[in-house]
C-alpha positions in Angstrom: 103.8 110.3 109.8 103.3 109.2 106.2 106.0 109.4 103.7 106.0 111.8 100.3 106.0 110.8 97.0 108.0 111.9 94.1 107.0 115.4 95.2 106.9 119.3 93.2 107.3 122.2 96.0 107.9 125.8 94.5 108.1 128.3 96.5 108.5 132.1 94.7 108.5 135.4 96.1 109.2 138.5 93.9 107.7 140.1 91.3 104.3 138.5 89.8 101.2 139.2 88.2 97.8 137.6 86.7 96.3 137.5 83.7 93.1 135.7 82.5 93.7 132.8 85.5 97.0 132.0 84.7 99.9 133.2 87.4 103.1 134.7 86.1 106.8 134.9 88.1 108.4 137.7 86.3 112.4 137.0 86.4 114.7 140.1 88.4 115.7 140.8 84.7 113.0 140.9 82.8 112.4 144.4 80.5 110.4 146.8 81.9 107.1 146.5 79.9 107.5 143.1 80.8 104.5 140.5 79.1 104.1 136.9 79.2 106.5 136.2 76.8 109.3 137.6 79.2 107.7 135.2 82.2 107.6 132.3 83.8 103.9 130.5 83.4 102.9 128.5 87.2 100.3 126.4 85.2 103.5 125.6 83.1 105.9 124.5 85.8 102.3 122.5 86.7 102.6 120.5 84.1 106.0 119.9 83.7 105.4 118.4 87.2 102.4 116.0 86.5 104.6 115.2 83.2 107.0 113.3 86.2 103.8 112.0 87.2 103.8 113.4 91.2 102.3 112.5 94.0 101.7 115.8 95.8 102.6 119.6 93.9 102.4 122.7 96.1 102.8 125.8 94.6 103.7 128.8 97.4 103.9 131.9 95.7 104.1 135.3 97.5 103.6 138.1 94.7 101.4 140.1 93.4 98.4 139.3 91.6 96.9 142.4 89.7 96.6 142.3 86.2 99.4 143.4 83.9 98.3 146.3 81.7 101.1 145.7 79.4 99.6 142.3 78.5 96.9 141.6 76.2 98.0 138.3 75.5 95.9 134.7 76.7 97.8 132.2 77.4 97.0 128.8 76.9 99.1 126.6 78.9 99.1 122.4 78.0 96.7 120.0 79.3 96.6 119.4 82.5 95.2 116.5 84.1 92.4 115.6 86.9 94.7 114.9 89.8 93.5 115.0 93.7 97.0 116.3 94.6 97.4 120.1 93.8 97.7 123.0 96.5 98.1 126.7 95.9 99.0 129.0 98.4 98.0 132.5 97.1 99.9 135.3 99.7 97.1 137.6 98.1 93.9 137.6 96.4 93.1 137.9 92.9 93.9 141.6 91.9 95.4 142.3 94.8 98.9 142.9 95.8 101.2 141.0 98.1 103.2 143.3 100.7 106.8 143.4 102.5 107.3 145.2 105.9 110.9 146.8 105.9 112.9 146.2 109.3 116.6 147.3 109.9 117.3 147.4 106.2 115.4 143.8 105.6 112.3 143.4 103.7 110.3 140.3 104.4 106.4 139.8 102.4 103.8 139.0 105.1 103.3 135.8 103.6 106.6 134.7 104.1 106.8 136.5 107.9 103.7 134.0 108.5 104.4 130.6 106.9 107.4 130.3 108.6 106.3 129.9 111.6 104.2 126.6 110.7 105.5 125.2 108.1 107.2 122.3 110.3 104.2 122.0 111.9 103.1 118.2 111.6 99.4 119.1 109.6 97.9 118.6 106.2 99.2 121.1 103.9 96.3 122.9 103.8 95.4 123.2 107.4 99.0 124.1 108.2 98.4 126.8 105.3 94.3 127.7 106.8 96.2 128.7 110.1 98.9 131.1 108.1 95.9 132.6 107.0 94.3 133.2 110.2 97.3 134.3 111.5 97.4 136.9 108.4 93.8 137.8 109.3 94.8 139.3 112.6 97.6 141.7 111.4 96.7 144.9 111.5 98.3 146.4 108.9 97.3 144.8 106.0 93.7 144.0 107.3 91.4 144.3 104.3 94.4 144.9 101.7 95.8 141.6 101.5 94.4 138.4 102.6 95.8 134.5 102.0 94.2 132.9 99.7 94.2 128.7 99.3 93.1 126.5 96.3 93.3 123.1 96.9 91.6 119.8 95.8 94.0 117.3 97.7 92.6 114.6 98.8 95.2 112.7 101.4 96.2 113.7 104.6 99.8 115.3 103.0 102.3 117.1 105.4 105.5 118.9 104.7 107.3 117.1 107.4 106.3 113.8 106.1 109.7 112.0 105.0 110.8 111.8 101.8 110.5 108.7 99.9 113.8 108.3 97.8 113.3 107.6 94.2 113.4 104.3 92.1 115.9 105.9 90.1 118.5 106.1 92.8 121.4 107.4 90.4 118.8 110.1 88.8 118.2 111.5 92.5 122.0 111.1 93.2 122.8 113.2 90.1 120.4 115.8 91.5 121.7 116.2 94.6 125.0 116.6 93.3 124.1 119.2 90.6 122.7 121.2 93.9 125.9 120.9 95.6 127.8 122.1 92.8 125.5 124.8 92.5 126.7 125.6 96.2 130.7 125.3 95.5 132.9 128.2 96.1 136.4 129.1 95.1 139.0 128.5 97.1 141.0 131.0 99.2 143.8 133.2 96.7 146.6 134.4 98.3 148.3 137.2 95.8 152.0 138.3 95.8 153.4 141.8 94.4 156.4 142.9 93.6 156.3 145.7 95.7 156.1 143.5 98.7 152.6 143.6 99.4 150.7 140.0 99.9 147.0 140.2 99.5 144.3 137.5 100.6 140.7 137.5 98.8 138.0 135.2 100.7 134.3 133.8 99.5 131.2 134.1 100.9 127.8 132.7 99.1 124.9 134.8 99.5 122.8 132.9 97.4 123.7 130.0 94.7 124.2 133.4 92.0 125.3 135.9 94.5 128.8 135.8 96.3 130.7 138.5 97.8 134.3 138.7 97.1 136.6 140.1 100.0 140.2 141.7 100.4 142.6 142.0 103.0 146.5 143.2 103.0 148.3 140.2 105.0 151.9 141.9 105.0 153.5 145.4 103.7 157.1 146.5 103.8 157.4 148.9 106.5 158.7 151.8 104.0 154.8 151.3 103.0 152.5 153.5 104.8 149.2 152.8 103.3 147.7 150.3 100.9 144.4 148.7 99.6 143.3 146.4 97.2 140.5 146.6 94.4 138.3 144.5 92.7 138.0 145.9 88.6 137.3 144.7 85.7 134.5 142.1 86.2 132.9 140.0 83.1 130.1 141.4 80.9 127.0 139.5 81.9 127.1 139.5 85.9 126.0 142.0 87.8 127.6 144.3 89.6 127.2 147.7 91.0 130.3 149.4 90.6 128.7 152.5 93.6 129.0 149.6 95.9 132.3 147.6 95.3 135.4 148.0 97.3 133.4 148.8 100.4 134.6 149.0 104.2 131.8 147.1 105.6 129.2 144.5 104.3 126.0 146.5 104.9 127.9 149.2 102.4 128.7 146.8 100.3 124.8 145.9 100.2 125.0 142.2 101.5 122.5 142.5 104.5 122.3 138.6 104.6 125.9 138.2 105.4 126.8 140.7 108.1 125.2 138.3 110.4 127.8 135.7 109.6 131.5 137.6 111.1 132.9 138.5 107.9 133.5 141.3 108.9 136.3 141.7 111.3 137.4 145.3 113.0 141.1 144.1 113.6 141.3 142.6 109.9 140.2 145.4 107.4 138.7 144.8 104.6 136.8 145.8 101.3 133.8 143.4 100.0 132.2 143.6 96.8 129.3 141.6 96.0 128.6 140.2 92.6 125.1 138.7 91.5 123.6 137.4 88.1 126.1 134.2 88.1 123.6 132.4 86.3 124.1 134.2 83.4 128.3 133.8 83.4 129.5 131.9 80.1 133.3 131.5 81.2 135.3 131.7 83.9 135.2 134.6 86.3 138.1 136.6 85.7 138.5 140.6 87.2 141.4 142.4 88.2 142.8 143.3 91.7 144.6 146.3 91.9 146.6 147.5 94.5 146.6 151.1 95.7 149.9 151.6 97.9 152.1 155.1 99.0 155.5 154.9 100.5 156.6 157.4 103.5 158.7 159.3 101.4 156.5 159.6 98.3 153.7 161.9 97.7 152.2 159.8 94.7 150.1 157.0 94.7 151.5 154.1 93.1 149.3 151.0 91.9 150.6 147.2 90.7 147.6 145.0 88.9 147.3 141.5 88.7 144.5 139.3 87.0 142.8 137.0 88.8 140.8 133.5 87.2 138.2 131.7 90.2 137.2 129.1 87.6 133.1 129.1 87.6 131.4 130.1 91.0 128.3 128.5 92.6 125.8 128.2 89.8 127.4 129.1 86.8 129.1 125.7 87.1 125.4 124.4 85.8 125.7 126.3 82.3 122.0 127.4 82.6 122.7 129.1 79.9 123.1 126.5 77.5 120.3 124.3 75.6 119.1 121.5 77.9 117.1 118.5 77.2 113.9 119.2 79.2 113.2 115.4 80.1 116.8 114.1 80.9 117.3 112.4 84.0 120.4 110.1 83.0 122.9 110.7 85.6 125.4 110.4 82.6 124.3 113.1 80.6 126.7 115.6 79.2 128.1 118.6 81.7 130.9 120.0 82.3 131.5 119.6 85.8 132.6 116.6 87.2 130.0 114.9 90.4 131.8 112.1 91.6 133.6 114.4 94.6 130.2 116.0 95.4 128.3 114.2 98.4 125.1 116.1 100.0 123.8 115.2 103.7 120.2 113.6 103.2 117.0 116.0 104.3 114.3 114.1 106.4 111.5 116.1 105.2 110.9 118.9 103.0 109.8 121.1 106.0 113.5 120.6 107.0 115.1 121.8 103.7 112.2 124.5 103.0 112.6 126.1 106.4 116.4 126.1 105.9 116.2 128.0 103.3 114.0 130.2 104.4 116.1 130.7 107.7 118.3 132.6 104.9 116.3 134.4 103.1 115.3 137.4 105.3 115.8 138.9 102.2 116.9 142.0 101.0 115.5 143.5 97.9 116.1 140.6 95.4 113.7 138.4 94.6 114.1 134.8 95.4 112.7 131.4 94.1 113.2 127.7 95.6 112.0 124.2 93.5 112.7 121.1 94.5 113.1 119.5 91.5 115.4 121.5 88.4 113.3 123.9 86.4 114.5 127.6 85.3 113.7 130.3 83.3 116.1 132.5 81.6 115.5 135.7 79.7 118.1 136.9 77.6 116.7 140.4 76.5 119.5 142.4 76.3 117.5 145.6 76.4 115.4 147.5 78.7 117.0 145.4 81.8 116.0 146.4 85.2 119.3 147.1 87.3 117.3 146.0 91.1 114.5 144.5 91.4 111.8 145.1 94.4 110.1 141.8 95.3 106.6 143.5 95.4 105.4 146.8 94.3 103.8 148.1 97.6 105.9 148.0 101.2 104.8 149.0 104.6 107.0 151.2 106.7 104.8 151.0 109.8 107.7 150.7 112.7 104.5 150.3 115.6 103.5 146.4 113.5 102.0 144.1 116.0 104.1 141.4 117.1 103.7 138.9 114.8 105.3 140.9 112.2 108.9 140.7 114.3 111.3 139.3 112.5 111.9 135.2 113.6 115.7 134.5 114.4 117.8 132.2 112.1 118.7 128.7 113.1 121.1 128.1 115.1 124.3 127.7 113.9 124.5 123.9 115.7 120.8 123.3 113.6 122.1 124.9 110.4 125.0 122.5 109.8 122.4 119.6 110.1 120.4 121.2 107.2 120.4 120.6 103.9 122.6 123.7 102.9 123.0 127.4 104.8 123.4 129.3 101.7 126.5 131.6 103.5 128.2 128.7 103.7 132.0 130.2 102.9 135.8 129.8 102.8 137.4 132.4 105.0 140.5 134.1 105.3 141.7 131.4 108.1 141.1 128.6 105.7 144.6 128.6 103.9 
């Protein structure tokens, strides 16, 4: 077992195209008509990786790759230079499209349903990759449709479970680490008092770093109150949330398939959940409403009390990706506005460790999902034409008779998870006041 260099791992799935050689990640709110301009550029986030001269890049990106007729445009991405340390792992060929198989509500791309499996295994990245592809080769379903495809010109023997070298910069890679655990940082627990009586709780859960799902319960009611409920309202401009789906009864209405798993929901404690997503792109502090529907015995009318509520900045809104950043800074003293110091993060042995925990939780839904192990975003602020959902790939299969390999892998345990790196539900309950 060798140890890994300063090391670029991105991993994609969602929405992609091709154009002219160069591979495009199109971001969940991109306009329609959607071009280059509105994209992020792999051969870009390629460079800005050699420009932090690595050892080893790996690019794992399951989209599509058909050419986008809405682009004319040919891009011409920097220099790049002559390194023996670059590996692409293509879920499709060129023109071709990448596909999901749809499961008990869950979508998971074939790619993903595959690489799984091996990528812990202790190989060279490109033979652990070689055997996803023959694995890929004997599924049925998408048999000459979609096929792996692997560019590669490394030239050491390179595995994802080698262990991580730390950097020389110890302070810079501390700074990191910290940023991603304040990226990860939920509100506390809020426990509301009306005047009519009526205490309310609201709990946290993180779905993803820019998804969390809000959640009510009624802890006491005067007896002369027969029925009550409280109500999210009133939410920000700028994050988004589907007003059809908020103040549900149960998770799976509330549209967060990746947390039902997790015993949020609780048929002794009702409760309504509302899930909020696009915290990337909140300015200020999250403020909404709760409103409290109550009826007493005697009264036909419905009466409602309101309060406001302020969580501060959730999960990674904290990181004001919004704001201009300087593109080379690693000074661990650079201006933010959130304070490191209290953050600590448990070390990963390898990246297979932290990769495959994330993956563990992302048997995704329909959003699409990107993970990079070192900090580069892409933001689109068009505040026109915005897509309201986005479908990771264009094209699913709905084949209930798949062969076996398609069968969705379980989740770590929960004993493993804690080890990890992070288990995105991570959450503060209703027990933790």
């Amino acid at each position: 077992m060798g140890f890994l260099p300063l090391t670029g791992l991105l991993y994609f799935a969602g929405h992609g195209y091709e154009n002219y050689g160069n591979s495009f990640m199109v971001p969940i709110d991109a306009p329609t008509s959607y071009t280059s301009e509105h994209c992020l550029c792999v051969q870009n986030v390629l460079m800005r990786m050699q420009e932090r001269e690595t050892g080893l890049n790996i690019f794992l990106l399951d989209m599509c790759r058909k050419r986008n007729p809405n682009d004319d445009v040919i891009v011409q991405p920097g220099l790049l230079k002559v390194t023996a340390n670059i590996v692409f792992g293509y879920a499709t060929c060129v023109d071709a499209e990448a596909y999901e198989v749809k499961r008990e509500g869950l979508s998971n791309g074939i790619f993903i349903s595959f690489l799984k499996r091996r990528v812990c295994e202790d190989e060279k990245v490109t033979v652990m990759l070689d055997r996803v592809a023959e694995d890929m080769g004997r599924c049925e379903i998408t048999r000459g449709r979609q096929a792996l495809e692997l560019r590669s010109n490394l030239s050491e023997r390179r595995s994802l479970t080698d262990q991580i070298k730390n950097s020389d910069s110890s302070a810079a890679s501390s700074a990191r680490n910290q940023q991603w655990a304040v990226a990860h940082d939920l509100p506390k627990s809020h426990t509301l008092q009306f005047d009519c009586g009526v205490k309310v709780q609201l709990g946290f859960a993180a779905e993803f770093s820019n998804v969390m799902v809000i959640y009510t319960r009624i802890l006491e009611k005067p007896i002369e109150i027969d029925s009550c409920s409280a109500q999210l309202t009133d939410f920000p401009v700028g994050v988004d949330v589907n007003l059809k789906k908020t103040n549900q009864e149960n998770l799976l209405e509330a549209g967060s398939l990746l947390l039902i798993k997790e015993g949020l929901h609780s048929p002794e404690v009702p409760s309504l959940y509302t899930r909020i997503q696009s915290l990337q792109r909140l300015r200020s502090d999250l403020t909404f409403t709760v409103c409290l529907h109550y009826q007493y015995s005697n009264m036909d009318e419905e009466v409602q009390e309101r309060q406001a509520v302020t969580v501060g900045k959730p999960l990674v809104s904290k990181l004001n990706l919004h704001e201009p950043r300087q593109p080379h800074s690693c000074s661990p003293s650079s201006s933010s506005s959130f304070i490191l110091d209290s953050f600590s993060v448990p070390e990963v042995s390898s990246f297979a460790d932290a990769f495959r925990s994330d993956l563990s939780a992302s048997e995704k839904s329909s959003a699409g999902s990107a993970s990079i192990t070192q900090s580069y975003y892409t933001q689109t602020d068009n505040p026109t034409s915005v897509r309201i959902t986005n479908v990771p790939e264009e094209t699913e299969l709905f084949d209930s008779d798949a062969p076996q390999p398609l069968m969705t892998s379980k989740s770590l345990p929960q004993g493993q998870a804690k080890d990890t790196n992070y288990k995105f539900s991570n959450m503060y309950n209703f027990h933790s006041c």
